[in-house]
C-alpha positions, -999 to +999 in steps of 0.1 A: +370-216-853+351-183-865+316-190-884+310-160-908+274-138-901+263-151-932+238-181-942+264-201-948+278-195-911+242-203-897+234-232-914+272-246-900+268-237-866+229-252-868+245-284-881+269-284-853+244-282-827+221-309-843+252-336-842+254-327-805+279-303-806+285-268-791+288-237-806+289-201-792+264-185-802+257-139-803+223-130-785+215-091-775+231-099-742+262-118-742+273-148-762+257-179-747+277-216-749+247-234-770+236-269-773+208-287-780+183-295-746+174-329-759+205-343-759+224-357-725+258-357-744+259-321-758+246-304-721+270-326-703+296-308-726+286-277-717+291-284-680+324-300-688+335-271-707+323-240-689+335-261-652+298-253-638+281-268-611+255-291-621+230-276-594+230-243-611+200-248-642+206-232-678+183-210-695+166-227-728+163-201-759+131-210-780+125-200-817+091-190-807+060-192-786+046-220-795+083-238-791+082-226-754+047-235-749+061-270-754+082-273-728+065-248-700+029-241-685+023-207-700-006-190-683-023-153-691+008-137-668+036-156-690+019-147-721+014-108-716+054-108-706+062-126-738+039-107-762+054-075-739+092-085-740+095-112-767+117-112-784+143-101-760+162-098-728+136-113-704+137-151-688+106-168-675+114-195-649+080-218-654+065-249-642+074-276-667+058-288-688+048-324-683+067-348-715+089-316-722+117-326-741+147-315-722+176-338-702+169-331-661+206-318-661+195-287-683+164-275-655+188-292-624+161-316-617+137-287-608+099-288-616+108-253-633+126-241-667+136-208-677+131-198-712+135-170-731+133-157-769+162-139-777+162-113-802+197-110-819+192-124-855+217-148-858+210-163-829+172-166-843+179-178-877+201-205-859+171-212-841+147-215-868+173-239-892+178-264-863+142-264-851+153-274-817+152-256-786+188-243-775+203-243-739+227-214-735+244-207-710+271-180-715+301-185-737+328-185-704+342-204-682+317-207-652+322-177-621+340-154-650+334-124-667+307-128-697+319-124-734+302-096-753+326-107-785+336-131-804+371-124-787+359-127-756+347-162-759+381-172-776+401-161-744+382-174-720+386-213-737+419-214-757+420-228-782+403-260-777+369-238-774+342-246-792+333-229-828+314-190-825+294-177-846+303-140-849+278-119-844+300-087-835+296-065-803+266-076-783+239-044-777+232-050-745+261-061-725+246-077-700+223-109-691+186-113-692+166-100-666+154-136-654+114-135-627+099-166-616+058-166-618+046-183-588+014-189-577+007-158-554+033-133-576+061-131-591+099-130-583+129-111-599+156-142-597+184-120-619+181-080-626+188-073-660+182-050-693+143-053-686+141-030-648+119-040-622+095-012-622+088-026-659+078-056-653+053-045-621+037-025-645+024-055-661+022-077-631+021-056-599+049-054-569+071-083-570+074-109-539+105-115-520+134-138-535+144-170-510+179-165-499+200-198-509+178-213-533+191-213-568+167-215-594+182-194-625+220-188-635+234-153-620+216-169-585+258-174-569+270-153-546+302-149-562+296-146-600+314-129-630+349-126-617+373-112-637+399-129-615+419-100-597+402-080-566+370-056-574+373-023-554+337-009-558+321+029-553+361+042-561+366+079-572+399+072-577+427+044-582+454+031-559+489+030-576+484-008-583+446-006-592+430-005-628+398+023-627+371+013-646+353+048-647+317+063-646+307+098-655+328+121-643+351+099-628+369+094-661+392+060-653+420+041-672+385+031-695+347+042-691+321+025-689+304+060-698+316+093-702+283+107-703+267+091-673+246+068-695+234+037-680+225+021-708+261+026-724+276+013-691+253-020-692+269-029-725+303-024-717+304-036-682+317-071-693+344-053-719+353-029-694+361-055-666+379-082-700+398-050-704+410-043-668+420-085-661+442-080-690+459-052-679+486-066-658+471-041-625+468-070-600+435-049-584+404-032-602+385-004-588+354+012-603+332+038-600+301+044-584+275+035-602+238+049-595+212+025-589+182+034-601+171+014-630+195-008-652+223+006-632+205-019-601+215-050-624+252-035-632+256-035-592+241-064-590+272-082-613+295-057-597+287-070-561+290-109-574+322-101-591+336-087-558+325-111-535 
């Protein structure tokens, strides 16, 4: 079922969500599987739908600050990134809040949650009708590619998936930059929209990530699949291979003709929907550069190919 982007639309999909049910919801990123974090029933159906594994915690979206500063320690670090980034693509893993009204199954029993306040304004007047803090993972089966359309979130479930909002093309294309404040730093868990050289300019250098412990989504090894073999760094295609193309390396479809990262970070995931559809049994892509956002496209590139 499509929900129109109109009032009426929001105030159905809010309804949903406050009976317990799911909805798929559009954010700046990619469309996130919502449901309220109270409620054991309604995240269990988020596992059970998107197959995840219950280790791997789910980001909570907040209406506002004072929302998040229910549920998480906040101390003057958290609350220059949220008055920096907020709303938007940034997640803050924190130490929870004691009394915080979530089920253990949303922060996977840790002493951490990660929250964020997204921007896209349905996803914010949703937030604001129901009240309630949403967990939101995104709107796929768990491991595959991330929907950046209402489409997207249809293929991946069938029809048996749950209602989505439509919200159109999402702007950025790809998830939330996600860093852990700790007590002698901070961490970059999951590279994203917001680079890391952004971030140390508020905070300073960033400390070095624990291999193998998974705190945030994106944290897998293998991650984003689009279910066929990822050739990466390809200037050209193999007679059985789809090209995603960069640049100059033009492709079967481009992730940017021009060479813009920012273009190629929002239609990575439409790119990749595109080339699993296509019937090639293998996928090759570009090289990307690394510097800045183009470090987070790798980043799912690499987990999508492992």
């Amino acid at each position: 079922m499509i929900l129109a982007a109109d009032n009426a639309g929001v105030a159905e999909a809010a309804q949903i969500l406050r009976s317990g049910g799911l909805v798929a919801l559009p954010t700046e990123t990619v469309y996130g599987l919502a449901a309220r974090a109270d409620c054991e029933a309604a995240i269990a159906a988020i596992y059970r739908a998107k197959g995840r594994p219950e280790f791997n915690p789910l980001i909570v979206h907040v209406a506002d600050l004072e929302q998040a500063e229910r549920l998480a320690t906040f101390d003057l670090r958290a609350r220059l990134l949220a008055e920096r980034f907020w709303p938007g693509p940034l997640t803050m893993v924190l130490p929870l809040r004691e009394g915080a009204t979530v089920v253990p199954a949303v922060t996977a029993g840790l002493p951490t949650i990660a929250l964020r306040m997204p921007a896209h304004p349905l996803m914010q007047a949703v937030l604001r009708d129901l009240e309630l803090p949403l967990a939101a993972p995104s709107a796929n089966r768990s491991g595959s590619v991330s929907p950046t359309t209402a489409g997207h979130v249809g293929a991946s479930f069938g029809e048996d998936g749950p209602p989505v909002l439509d919200g159109g093309e999402c702007e950025r294309g790809l998830e939330s930059t996600i860093v852990a404040l700790r007590l002698g730093g901070w961490q970059l868990l999951r590279p994203g929209p917001i680079c890391e050289s952004v971030v140390a300019a508020v905070l300073g250098d960033a400390m070095a990530v624990v291999p193998g412990r998974i705190e945030a989504p994106g944290q897998l090894a293998r991650h984003y699949s689009p279910g066929n073999p990822l050739r990466l760094d390809a200037s050209n295609a193999d007679e059985d291979e789809f090209l995603i193309g960069f640049g100059a390396v033009a492709g079967e479809c481009s992730l940017s003709p021009s060479g813009d990262l920012a273009e190629a970070a929002a239609r990575l995931y439409a790119c990749l929907h595109r080339a699993a559809a296509s019937g090639c049994p293998r996928i090759a892509v570009a090289p990307i550069p690394a510097e800045g956002i183009g470090a987070a496209i790798n980043d799912r590139l690499r987990r999508a190919a492992a």
